[in-house]
C-alpha positions as CSV (number, residue, x, y, z in Angstrom):
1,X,0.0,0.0,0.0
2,X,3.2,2.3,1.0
3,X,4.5,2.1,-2.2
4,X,0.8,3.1,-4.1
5,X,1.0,6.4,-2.4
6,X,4.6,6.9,-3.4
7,X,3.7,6.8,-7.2
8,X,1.3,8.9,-7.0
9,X,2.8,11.7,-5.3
10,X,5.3,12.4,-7.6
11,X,2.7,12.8,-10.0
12,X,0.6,15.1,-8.3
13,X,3.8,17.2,-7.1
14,X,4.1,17.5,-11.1
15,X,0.8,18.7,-12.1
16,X,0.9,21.2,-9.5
17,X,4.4,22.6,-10.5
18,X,3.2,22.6,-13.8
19,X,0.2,25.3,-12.8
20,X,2.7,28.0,-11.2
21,X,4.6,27.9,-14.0
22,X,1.7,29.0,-16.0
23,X,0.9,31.2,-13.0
24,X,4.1,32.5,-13.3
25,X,4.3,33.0,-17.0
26,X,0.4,34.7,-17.1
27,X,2.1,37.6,-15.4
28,X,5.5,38.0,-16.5
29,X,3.0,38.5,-19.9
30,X,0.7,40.9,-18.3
31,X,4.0,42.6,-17.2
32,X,5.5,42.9,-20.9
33,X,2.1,44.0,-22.0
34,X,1.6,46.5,-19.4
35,X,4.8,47.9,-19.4
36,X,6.9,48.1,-22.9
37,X,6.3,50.5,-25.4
38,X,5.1,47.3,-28.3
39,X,4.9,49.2,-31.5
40,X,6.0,45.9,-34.2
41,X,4.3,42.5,-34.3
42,X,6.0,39.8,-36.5
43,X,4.4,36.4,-37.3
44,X,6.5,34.0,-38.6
45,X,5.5,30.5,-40.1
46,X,7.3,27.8,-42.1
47,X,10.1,30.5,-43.3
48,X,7.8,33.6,-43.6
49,X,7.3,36.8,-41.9
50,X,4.4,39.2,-41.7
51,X,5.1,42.5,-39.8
52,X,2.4,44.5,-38.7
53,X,2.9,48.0,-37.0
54,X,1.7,51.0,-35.5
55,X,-1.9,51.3,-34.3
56,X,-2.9,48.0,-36.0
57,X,0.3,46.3,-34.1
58,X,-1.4,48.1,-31.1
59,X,-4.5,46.5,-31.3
60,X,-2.9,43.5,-31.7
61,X,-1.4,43.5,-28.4
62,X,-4.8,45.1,-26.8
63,X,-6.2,41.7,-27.3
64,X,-3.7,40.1,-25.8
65,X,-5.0,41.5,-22.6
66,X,-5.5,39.4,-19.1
67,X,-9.5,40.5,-19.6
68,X,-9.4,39.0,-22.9
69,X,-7.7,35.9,-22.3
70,X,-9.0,32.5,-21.0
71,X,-6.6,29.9,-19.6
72,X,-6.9,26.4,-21.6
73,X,-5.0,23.4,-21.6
74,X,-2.1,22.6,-24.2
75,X,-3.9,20.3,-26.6
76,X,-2.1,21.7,-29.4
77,X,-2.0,20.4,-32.8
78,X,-1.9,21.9,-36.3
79,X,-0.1,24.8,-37.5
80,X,2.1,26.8,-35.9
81,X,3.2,30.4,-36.3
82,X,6.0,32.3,-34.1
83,X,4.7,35.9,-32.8
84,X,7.2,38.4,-31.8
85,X,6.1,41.4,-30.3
86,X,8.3,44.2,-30.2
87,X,9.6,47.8,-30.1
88,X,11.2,49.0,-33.1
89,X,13.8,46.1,-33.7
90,X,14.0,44.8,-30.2
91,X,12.4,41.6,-29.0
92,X,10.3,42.0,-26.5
93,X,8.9,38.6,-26.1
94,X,7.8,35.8,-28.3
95,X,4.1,33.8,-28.0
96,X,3.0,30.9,-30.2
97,X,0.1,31.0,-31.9
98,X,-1.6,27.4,-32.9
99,X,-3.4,28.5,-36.2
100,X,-6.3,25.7,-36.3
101,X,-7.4,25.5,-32.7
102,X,-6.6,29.3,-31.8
103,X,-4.7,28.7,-28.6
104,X,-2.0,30.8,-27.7
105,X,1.1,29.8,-25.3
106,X,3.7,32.2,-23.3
107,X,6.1,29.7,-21.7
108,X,3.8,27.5,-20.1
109,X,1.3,29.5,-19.7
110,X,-1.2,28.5,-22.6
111,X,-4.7,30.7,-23.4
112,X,-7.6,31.5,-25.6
113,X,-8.7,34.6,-26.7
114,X,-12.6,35.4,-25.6
């Protein structure tokens, strides 16, 4: 019986390490949102890049927002795109974007636009 509950636990100890991270991750991308100056977005899929900038790279990140976001698990499959967002030619910080399901991921944080 000892040795059941010694299986599990690792397990569980997992699963919940796994949800800081995307605890963790949630607001280090609240934080770039909230506090750099993102003025260039750059998707980039199987070798090409399409930039958007200005007020339409700004809207962009708008609906990136925590009030426009819903956590969801990583189920991912399908198409994948790179997303950079960034001020002038500096990285700020890179998301994926799953084209055929719509879920996003920052690290391990993984989301859903409403």
């Amino acid at each position: 019986m000892n040795r059941t509950i010694f299986t599990f636990i690792p397990v569980f100890l997992l699963l919940a390490g796994c949800g800081q991270g995307a605890k963790r991750d949630s607001a280090r991308l609240d934080s770039f949102l909230a506090t750099s100056h993102i003025d260039r977005v750059e998707f980039v899929s199987a070798g090409r890049t399409n930039t958007v900038v200005g007020a339409e790279a700004r809207k962009i990140v708008a609906s990136l927002y925590q009030t426009n976001r819903v956590s969801s698990p990583d189920w991912t499959k399908g198409q994948v795109q790179g997303v950079c967002l960034m001020n002038g030619t500096n990285e700020i910080c890179w998301l994926t974007s799953f084209v055929d399901d719509g879920l996003w991921k920052f690290e391990e944080y993984c989301f859903r636009l409403r």
